[in-house]
C-alpha positions in Angstrom: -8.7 12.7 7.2 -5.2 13.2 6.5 -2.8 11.0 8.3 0.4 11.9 7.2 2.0 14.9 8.4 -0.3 18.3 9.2 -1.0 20.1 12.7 -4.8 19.2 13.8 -5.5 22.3 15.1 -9.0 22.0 17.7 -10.3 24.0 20.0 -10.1 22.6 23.8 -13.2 21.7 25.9 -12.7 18.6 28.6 -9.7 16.4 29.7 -10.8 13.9 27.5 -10.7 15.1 24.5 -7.3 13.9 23.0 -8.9 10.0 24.1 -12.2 11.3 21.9 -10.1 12.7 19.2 -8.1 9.3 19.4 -11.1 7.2 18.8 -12.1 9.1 16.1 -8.9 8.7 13.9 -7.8 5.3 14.6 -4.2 6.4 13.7 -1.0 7.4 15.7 -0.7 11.1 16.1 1.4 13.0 18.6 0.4 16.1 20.5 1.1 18.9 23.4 0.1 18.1 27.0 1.4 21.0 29.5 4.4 19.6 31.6 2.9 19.5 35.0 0.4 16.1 33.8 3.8 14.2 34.0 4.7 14.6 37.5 2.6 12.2 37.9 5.2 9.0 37.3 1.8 6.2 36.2 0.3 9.5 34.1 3.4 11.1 33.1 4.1 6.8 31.0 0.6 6.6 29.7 1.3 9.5 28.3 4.4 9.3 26.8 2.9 5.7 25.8 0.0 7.8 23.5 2.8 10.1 21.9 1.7 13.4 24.3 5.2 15.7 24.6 5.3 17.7 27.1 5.3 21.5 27.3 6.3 24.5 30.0 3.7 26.7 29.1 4.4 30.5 29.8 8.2 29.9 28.4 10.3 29.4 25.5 10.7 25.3 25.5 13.1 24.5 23.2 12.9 20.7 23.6 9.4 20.6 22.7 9.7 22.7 19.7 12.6 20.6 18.2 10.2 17.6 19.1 7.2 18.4 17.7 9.5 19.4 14.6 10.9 16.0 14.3 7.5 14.3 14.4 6.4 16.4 11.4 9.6 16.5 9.7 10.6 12.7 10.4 8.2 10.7 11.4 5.8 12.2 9.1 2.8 11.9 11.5 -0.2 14.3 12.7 0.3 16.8 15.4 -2.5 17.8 17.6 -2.3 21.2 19.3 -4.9 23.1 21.0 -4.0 26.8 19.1 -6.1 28.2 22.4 -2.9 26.7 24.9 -6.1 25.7 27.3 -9.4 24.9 28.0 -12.0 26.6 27.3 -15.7 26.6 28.8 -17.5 26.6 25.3 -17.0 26.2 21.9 -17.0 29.3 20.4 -14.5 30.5 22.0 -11.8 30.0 19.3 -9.8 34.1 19.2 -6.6 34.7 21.1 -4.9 31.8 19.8 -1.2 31.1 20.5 1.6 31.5 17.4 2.5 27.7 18.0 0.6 26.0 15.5 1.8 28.9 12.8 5.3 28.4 13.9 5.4 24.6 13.1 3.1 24.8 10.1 5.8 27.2 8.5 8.6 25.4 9.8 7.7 22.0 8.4 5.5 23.5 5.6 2.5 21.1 6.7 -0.6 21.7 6.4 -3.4 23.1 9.4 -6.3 20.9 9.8 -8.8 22.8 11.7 -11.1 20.7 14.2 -13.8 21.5 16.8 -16.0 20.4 19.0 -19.5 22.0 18.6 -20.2 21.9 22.3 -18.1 20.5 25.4 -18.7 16.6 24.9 -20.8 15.1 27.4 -21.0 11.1 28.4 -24.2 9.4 27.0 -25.1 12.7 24.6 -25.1 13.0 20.9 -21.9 15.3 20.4 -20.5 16.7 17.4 -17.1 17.0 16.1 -16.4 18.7 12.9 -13.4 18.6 10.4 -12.7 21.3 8.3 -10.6 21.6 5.4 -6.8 21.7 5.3 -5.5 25.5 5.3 -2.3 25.5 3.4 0.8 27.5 4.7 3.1 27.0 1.2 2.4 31.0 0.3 4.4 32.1 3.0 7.4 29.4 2.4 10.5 31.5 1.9 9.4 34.5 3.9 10.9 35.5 7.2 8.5 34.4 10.3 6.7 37.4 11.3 4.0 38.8 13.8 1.5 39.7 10.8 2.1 36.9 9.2 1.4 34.6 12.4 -1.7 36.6 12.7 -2.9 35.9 9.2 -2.5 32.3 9.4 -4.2 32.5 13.3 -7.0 34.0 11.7 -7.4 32.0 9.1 -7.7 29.0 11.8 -9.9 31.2 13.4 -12.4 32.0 11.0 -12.6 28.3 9.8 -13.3 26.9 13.6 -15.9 29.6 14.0 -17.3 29.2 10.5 -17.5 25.0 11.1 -19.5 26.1 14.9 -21.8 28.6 13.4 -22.7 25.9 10.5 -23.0 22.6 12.4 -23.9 24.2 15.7 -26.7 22.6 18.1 -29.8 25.2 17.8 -31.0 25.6 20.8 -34.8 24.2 21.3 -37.6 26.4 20.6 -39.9 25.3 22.8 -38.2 26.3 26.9 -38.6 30.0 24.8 -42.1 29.3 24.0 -43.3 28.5 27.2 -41.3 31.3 28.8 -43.4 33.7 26.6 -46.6 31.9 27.1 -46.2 32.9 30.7 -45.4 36.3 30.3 -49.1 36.7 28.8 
């Protein structure tokens, strides 16, 4: 897992998955958290404490963006973004991803690690988190920042979460279908 500076890009499922995600890489990394989780002055510290920046969602923040910049550019650490800007009720549901992780990937020419979580994590169940492999942004160095190209790099992240869901999945159990069928008969 690569520790040094990229964008871990994973889809969104509880509350808890930056402390999951954080117990998984056993390094310092830095990542989004939407504004309004600060207000809370004992939160708004912890978080801050863990490296979270905070974000107004739904506008241009300018202070994030130069922060998130300087963690890549500087510090040379891992950013984690959720590309989806929320949570979502399941797993597969990785499309209509924001331009944010594309915008700092081509800023700071680091690469897109793309992460999910098979299914929303559960306490006490087997869950299943997947790492795919790094999605390089260096071909578009140079370029001027545009929609299609946003869109190419989005659907690249795209296609790898859904690709990494599809492959490691949970199937679901044969046998509740069996016994449905059995009393159809």
């Amino acid at each position: 897992m690569n520790k040094k500076k990229c964008i871990w890009a994973s889809n969104h499922t509880t509350n808890f998955d930056v402390l999951i995600l954080g117990t998984k890489h056993f390094c310092r990394f830095y990542g989004l958290g939407k504004a309004e989780l600060f207000k809370n002055k004992l939160l708004g510290w912890y978080m801050r404490q863990i490296g979270t920046i905070p974000v107004h969602r739904g506008m241009s923040d300018i202070s994030a963006v130069k922060h998130c910049l300087r963690v890549l550019k500087e510090k040379n650490k891992p950013l984690l973004i959720f590309p989806t800007g929320t949570r979502e009720s399941t797993a597969e549901e990785v499309q209509d991803l924001k331009n944010g992780v594309a915008m700092f990937a081509l800023k700071s020419n680091a690469p897109i690690i793309p992460m999910v979580f098979v299914r929303k994590p559960v306490i006490f169940r087997r869950n299943r988190f997947v790492i795919g492999e790094p999605i390089d942004v260096s071909q578009y160095q140079g370029q001027k920042a545009t929609k299609e190209i946003y869109d190419e790099i989005n659907e690249k992240i795209t296609k790898s979460m859904e690709e990494m869901i599809a492959k490691y999945g949970y199937k679901k159990k044969e046998k509740k279908q069996k016994k449905t069928k059995n009393k159809n008969k």
